[in-house]
matplotlib code that plots the C-alpha trace (Angstrom):
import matplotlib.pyplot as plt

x = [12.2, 10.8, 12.2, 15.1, 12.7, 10.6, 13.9, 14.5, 11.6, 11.2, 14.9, 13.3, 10.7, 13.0, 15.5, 13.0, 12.4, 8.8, 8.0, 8.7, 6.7, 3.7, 4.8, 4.9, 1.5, 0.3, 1.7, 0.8, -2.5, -3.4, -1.6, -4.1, -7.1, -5.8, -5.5, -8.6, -10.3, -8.2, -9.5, -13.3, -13.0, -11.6, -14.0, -11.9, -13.7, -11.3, -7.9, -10.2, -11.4, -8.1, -6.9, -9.4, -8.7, -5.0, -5.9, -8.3, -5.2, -3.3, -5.9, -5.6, -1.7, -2.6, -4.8, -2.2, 0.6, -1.7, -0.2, -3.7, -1.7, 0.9, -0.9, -3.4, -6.4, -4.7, -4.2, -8.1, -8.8, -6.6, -8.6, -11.7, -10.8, -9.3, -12.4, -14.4, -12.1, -11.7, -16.2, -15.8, -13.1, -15.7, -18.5, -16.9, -15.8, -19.2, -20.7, -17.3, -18.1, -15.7, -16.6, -16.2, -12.6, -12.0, -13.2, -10.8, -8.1, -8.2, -7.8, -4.9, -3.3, -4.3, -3.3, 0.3, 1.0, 0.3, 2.0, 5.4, 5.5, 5.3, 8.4, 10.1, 9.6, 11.2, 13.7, 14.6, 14.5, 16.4, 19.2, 19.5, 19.2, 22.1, 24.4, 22.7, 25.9, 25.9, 29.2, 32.0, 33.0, 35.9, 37.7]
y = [18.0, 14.7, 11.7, 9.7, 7.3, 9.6, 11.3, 7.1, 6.4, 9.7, 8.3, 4.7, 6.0, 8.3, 6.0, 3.1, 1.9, 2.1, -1.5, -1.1, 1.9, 0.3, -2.2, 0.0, 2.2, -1.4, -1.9, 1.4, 1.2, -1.9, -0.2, 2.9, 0.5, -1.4, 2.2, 3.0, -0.1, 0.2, 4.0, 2.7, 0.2, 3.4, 5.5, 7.8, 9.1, 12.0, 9.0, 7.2, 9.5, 10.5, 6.7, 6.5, 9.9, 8.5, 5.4, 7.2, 9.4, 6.0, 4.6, 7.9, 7.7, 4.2, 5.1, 8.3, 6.0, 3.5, 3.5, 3.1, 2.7, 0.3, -1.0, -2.5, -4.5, -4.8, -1.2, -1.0, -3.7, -2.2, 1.3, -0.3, -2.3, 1.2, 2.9, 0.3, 0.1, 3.9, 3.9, 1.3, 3.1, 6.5, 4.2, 3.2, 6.5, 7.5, 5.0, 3.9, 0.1, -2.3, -5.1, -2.6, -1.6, -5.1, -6.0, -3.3, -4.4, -8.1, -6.5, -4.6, -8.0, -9.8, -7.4, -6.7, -10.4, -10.5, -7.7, -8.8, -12.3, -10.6, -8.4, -11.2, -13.6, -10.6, -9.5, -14.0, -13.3, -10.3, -11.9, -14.7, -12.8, -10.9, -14.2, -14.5, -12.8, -10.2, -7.5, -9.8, -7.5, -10.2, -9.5]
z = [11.8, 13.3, 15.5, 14.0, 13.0, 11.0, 9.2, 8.6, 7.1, 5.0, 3.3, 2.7, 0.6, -1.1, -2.2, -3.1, -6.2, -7.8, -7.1, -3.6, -2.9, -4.0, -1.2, 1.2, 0.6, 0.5, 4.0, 5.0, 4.2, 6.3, 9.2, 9.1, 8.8, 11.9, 13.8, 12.5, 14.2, 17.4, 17.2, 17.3, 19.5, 21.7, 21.2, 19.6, 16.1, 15.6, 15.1, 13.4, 10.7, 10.7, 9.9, 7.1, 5.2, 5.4, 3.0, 1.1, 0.5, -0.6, -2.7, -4.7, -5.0, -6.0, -8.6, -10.1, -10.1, -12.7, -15.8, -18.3, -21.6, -20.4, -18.0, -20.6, -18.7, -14.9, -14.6, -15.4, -13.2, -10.4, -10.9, -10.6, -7.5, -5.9, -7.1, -4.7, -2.0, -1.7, -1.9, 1.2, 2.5, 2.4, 4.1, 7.3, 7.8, 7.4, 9.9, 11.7, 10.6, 11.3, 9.4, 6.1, 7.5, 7.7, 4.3, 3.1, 4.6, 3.8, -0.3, 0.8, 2.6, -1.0, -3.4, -0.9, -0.8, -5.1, -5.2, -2.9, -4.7, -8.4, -7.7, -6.0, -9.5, -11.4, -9.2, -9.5, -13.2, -13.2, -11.4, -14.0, -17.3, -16.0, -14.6, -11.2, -9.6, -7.8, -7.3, -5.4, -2.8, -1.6, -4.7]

ax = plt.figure().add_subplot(projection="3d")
ax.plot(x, y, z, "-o")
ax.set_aspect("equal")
plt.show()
């Protein structure tokens, strides 16, 4: 069943729209690679595989939720980069380097921040194509 926070969580990334779930494996991503270094610095090889098979499993939810035709030349682009970071993603777990894990990482922050400022412009140009008014709940 899980904590409260858990249960919270599980409803945020079911009522999320697309754009926002890209966010958030974005965001989650980052945190395993920070676990994952925390988990080395530790000693502790078991969290830290662990940490790394959980954004190898985001970089391939990354790359199945590319959309090739429409996508055109930045969903290649995107596929390519996954492609590489899920390789480097592979070799720290292999060797447990943290200068790979941090490599990683600093795509994920670049590619979260692109990501979080591209939705922001269209959700901007959403709200004026429609009036830039949202529902007036004073009546």
């Amino acid at each position: 069943m899980g904590t409260p926070y858990d249960r919270y969580k599980e409803l945020q990334v079911q009522t999320a729209s697309k754009e926002k779930l890209v966010s958030m494996l974005y965001e989650g991503a980052i945190l395993f690679l920070e676990r994952a270094m925390d988990a080395i610095d530790r000693k502790d090889i078991e969290l830290a595989h662990k940490s790394l098979m959980r954004v190898e499993d985001i970089l391939f939810e990354l790359m199945s939720s590319l959309d090739m035709k429409a996508g055109g030349e930045i969903a290649k682009n995107l596929m390519v980069l996954y492609e590489y970071m899920n390789y480097r993603t592979i070799e720290a777990n292999v060797s447990k380097d943290k200068e790979i894990i941090l490599e990683v990482k600093g795509m994920f922050e670049t590619l979260k921040s692109a990501w979080d400022e591209a939705m922001e412009k269209l959700q901007k140009e959403r709200m004026s194509t429609s009036g830039g008014e949202g529902i007036n709940l004073a009546g």
